[in-house]
C-alpha positions in Angstrom: 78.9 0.9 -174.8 74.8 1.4 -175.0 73.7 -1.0 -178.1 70.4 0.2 -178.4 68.8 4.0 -178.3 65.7 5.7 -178.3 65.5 9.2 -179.3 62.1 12.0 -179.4 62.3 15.2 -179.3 60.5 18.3 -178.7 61.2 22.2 -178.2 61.4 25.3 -175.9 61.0 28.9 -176.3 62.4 30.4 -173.4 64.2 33.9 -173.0 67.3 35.0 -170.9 70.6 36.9 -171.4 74.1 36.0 -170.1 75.1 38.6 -168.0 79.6 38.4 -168.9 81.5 40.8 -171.7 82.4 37.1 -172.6 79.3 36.6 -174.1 78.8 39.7 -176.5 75.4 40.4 -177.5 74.1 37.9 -175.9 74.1 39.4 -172.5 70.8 41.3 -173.2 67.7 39.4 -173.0 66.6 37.9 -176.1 65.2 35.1 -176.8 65.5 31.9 -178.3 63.9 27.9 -179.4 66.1 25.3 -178.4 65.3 22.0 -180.3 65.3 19.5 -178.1 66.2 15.8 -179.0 66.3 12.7 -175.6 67.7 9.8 -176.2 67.2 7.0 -174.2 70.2 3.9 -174.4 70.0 0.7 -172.6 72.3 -2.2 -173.3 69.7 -4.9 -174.6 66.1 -4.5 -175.5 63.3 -5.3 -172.3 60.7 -7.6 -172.5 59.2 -5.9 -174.7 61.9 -5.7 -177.4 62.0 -1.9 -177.2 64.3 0.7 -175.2 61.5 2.4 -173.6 58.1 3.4 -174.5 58.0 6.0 -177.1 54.6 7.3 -175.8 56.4 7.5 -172.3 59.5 8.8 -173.7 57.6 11.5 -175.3 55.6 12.5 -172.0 58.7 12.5 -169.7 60.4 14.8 -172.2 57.5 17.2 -172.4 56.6 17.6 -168.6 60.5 17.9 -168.3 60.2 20.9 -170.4 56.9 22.1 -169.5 58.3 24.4 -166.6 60.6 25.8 -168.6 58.3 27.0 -171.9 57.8 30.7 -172.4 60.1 31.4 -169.5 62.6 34.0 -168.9 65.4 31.7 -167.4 67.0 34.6 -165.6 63.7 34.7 -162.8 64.0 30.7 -162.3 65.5 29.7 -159.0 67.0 26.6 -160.6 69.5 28.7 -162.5 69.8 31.5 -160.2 73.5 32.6 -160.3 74.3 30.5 -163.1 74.7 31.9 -166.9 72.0 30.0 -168.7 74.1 28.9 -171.7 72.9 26.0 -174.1 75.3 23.5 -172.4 73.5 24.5 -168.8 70.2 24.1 -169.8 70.1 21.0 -171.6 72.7 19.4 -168.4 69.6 20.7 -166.2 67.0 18.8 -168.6 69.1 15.4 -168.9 69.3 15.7 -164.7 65.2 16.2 -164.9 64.5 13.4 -167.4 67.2 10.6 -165.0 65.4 11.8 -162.0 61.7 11.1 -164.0 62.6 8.1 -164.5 60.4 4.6 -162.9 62.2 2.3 -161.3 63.9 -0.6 -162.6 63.9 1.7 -165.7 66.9 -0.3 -167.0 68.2 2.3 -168.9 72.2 3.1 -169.0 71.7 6.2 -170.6 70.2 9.3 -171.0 71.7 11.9 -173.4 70.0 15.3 -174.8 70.9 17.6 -177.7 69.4 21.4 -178.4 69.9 22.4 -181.6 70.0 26.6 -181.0 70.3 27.1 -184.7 70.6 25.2 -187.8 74.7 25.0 -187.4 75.2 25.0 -183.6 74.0 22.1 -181.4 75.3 21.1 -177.8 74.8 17.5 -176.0 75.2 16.0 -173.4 75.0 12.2 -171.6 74.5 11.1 -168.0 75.3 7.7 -167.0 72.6 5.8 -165.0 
């Protein structure tokens, strides 16, 4: 179990619709701004006696996202055949952010949230 985390956050306005009778209204294309908390765990502190850099937590998160602002998720090849729920989106960003990640990072952890309204939020972690 991760002792220590890190957490910034950011958000995304992004449009798309979820094309299954499954998903109600939601498979027209709306839009919506997904809240987006990272949080970075590592086991003990670094040299440093932080997790990470909150400056270079805060840029990771942001050109994470960057490609994904004021986009209609249905015309992005990374989701292409997928339905662009919460849960999928925010898997996609936590892959993004482990992958951005410098060497001998010494991380265990990377875990991100979206709040999609005020009483519904999805998360989840990737192991490093």
């Amino acid at each position: 179990m991760s002792r220590f985390r890190l957490t910034v956050d950011d958000h995304i306005m992004i449009a798309h619709s979820l094309n299954d009778p499954f998903f109600g209204p939601a498979q027209n294309l709306h839009g919506a701004t997904l809240s987006i908390q990272a949080s970075f765990f590592r086991d003990s502190l670094n040299e440093f006696g932080v997790v990470m850099d909150i400056g270079a937590a805060s840029e990771l998160l942001a050109s994470t996202l960057e490609p994904l602002r004021y986009q209609n998720l249905d015309e992005l090849e990374e989701f292409r055949d997928r339905f662009t729920t919460t849960e999928v989106i925010i898997e996609h960003i936590a892959q993004r952010l482990a992958a951005g990640l410098p060497a001998g990072h010494g991380l265990s952890a990377v875990e991100v949230e979206a709040e999609e309204h005020p009483r519904a939020r999805a998360s989840v972690r990737v192991q490093l």
